[in-house]
Structure formats: C-alpha cells, structure tokens
N, C-alpha and C positions, 0 to 999 in steps of 0.2 A: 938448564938454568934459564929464566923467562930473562927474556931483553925488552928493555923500554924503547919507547918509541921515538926518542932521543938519540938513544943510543944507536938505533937502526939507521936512523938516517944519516947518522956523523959514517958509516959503513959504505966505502968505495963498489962499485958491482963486481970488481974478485971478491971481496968481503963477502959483500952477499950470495954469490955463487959457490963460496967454498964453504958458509954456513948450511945452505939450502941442502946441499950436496950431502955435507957431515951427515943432516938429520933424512936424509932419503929413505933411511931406511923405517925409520920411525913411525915419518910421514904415510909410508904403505901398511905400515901396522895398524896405524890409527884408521887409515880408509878403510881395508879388511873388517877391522872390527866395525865400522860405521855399516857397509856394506852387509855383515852378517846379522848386526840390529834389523834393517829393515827388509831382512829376509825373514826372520821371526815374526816380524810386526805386521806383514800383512799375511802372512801364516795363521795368526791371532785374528788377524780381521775378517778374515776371510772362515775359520772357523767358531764366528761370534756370528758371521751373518747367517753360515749354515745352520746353528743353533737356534738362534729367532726365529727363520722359516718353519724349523721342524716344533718351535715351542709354540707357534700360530697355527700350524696345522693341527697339532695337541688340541691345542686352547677352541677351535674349531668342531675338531669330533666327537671332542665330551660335549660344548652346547648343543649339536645336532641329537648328541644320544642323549642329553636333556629332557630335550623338546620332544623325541619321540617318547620317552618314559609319561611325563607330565599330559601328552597329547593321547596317552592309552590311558591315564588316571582319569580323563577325564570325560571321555568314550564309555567309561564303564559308568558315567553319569547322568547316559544322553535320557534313560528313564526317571529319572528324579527333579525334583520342583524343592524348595525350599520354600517354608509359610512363614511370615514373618507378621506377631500382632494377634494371632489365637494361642487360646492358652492351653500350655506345655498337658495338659489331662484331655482335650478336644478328642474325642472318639472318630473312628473312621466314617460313620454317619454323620459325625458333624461337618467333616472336611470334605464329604462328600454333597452337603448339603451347599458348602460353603462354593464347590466347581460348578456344580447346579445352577446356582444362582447371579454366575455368568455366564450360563449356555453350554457347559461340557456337563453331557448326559455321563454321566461316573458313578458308579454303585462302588462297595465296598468288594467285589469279586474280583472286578479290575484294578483293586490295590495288593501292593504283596509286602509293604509295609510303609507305617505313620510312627513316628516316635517323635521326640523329643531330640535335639541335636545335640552332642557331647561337649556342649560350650558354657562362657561361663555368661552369656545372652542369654535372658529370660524372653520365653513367646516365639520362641524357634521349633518348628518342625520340619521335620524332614520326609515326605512322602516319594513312594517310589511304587511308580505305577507296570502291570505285567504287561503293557505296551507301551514302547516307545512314541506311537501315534497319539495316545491317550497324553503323556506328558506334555508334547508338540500341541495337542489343542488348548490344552489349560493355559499356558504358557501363551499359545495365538490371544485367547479372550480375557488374560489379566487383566489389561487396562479397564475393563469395565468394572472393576472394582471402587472405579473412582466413585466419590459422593455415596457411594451403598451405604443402605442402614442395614443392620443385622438383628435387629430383632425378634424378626418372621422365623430366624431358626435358632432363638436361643443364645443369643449372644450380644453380652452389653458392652460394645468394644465400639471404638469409632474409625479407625482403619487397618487394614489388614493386606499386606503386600507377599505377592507371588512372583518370588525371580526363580532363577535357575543355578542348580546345584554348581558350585564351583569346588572344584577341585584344589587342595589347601594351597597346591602355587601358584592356582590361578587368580585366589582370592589376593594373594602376593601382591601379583600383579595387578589387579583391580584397584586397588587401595593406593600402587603406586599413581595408576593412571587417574585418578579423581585427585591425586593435587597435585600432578600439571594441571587439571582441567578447572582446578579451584586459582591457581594460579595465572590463570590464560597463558597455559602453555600451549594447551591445545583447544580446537572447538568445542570437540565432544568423541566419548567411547562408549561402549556397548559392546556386548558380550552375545551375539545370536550364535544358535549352539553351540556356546562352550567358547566358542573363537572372540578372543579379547581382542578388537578392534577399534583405534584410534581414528578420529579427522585430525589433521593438524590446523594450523590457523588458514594454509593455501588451501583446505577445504579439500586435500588429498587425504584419502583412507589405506592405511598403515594395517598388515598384520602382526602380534605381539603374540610370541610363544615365548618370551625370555626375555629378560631382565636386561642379558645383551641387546636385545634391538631397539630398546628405547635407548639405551646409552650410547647407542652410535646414532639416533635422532636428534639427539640432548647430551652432546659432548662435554656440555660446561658445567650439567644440573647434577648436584648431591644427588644422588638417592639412595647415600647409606644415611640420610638424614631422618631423622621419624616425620 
C-alpha cells in the first residue's frame, strides 16, 4: 500500500525502521530484478554493436567486390571509342576517314567492329579497335575535332565528338558527377582510361569507382535525386 508523503513524515524513526524493515524483503526483489534488467541491456548493446561492425564490414566487401566487377567491365573497354554526331549507316571507311583527318593513321584492318550503339540516342557508334594503342591514339587526338569541316569526306554534319566507351555504371556515375559539377559542387571531372576522376572545389583530385565515395564526399547531397 503506497504512503503519502504526509503521512511519512507524521512517522517517528521506529516507524520508519520497522516499515523499511517490513518491506526489506521486497526492496531486494525489486533491486534483483533492476540488476538483472541491466544485465540483459548491455547484453543487447553490446550484441547491437557487434552486429553493426559485422553489417559495415558486409556493407564494405560487397562495395569492394563492386568496384572490382565494374573496374573488370570496364577494362574489357580499354579498346573501344564511342562516336557521337555521324550517322548510325557511316561505314568503316568513313570512320576511318574521319581518325584520319585528325592524325591517327587507321585503316579499316585495324577495326574489328563499328556499329550502331544499342540505345534509344541517335548518331552513336561504337567502334572497337584490335589494338588497344590504336584506341589510346584516337582518343590522344579528339580534340582536334574542334572547328573541323567534314565535307572533304563526305559528310554534311557540323560536329562530331570522340569519348571513351564507358561502361553502363560508369556512365552512372558520370551523369552523377556532371551535376555536382553543373552545381559547383565540384571543379571539374574526367574520365582518362575508364578512371572517373573528380577535382573538388580545394582543387584536390578524388578517385570514383562507386556511388559510395562520392557520398562519403557529399554527405548532405541527394543522389537518389534525378
């Protein structure tokens, strides 16, 4: 039966030593069980923190085994170019005409395939040269594509751009990194072979093989956002 605190205090100290007394027993109950609560509870905490470690180190080895999947998709690229701005029918003599005419000497021997890309972008090809050196030089002399006229071989187009095959999570990530970079999140990225690589605004350069390393760059930024 609860006592007021009225009533406690009208209680002489036999009173209260032969109340205290009475519930002695009680009292060791209730600490017992207080006692065997916070034996459970850090039992609990303790296997909630072992669980975290072991769900980080999880969350750890699938990104690793990730990035090596994604880093071997994209290795199997290092011979291919992407042409973007000739049209999807351009014969191997044309694209051959077209490496030409910024300095990589390419015949159609040193091709082992030019198609069309399986996208829903019109004026995308995809060539893929039987040496890797042969990709590497086209790739060196794009930029002279600038101001070119193409009428010397056939072609009534006004510009026509050579990057490098990106592998579909690297494209992921490219698309992510151009809006930070439309955002001034960062300086500026680039992709030299195949390696998606950030400057941030301190003008430090960042490697990206995952989705994870920009979000631990940009702890605050959506990027389930479109």
């Amino acid at each position: 039966m609860a006592l007021t605190r009225s009533a406690l205090e009208k209680m002489d100290k036999e009173e209260l030593v032969t109340l205290l007394l009475g519930n002695k027993d009680e009292l060791a109950a209730l600490n017992k069980g207080i006692n065997t609560l916070i034996t459970k509870f850090d039992s609990l905490e303790e296997e909630l923190r072992s669980s975290k470690l072991e769900n980080q180190a999880l969350t750890k080895r699938i990104i690793n085994l990730e990035k090596q999947v994604w880093k071997n998709a994209q290795y199997s690229r290092r011979q291919c170019v992407e042409i973007i701005g000739l049209p999807e029918d351009s014969s191997e003599v044309t694209v051959c005409k077209l490496f030409q005419k910024i300095g990589a000497k390419i015949d159609s021997k040193k091709l082992e395939a030019c198609h069309p890309l399986p996208s829903d972008d019109k004026n995308k090809l995809i060539v893929k040269f039987a040496s890797r050196k042969d990709a590497e030089l086209v790739l060196k002399n794009k930029s002279k594509l600038k101001d070119k006229n193409f009428d010397d071989i056939g072609l009534e187009i006004s510009k026509v751009y050579i990057n490098e095959s990106l592998c579909k999570y690297n494209k992921f990530l490219w698309v992510k990194c151009k809006k930070l970079w439309k955002e001034k999140y960062i300086n500026s990225f680039r992709t030299p072979n195949g390696q998606l690589k950030i400057r941030d605004n301190n003008l430090k350069t960042h490697n990206i093989d995952h989705l994870f390393d920009l979000q631990v760059l940009f702890p605050n930024y959506d990027f389930q956002s479109d």
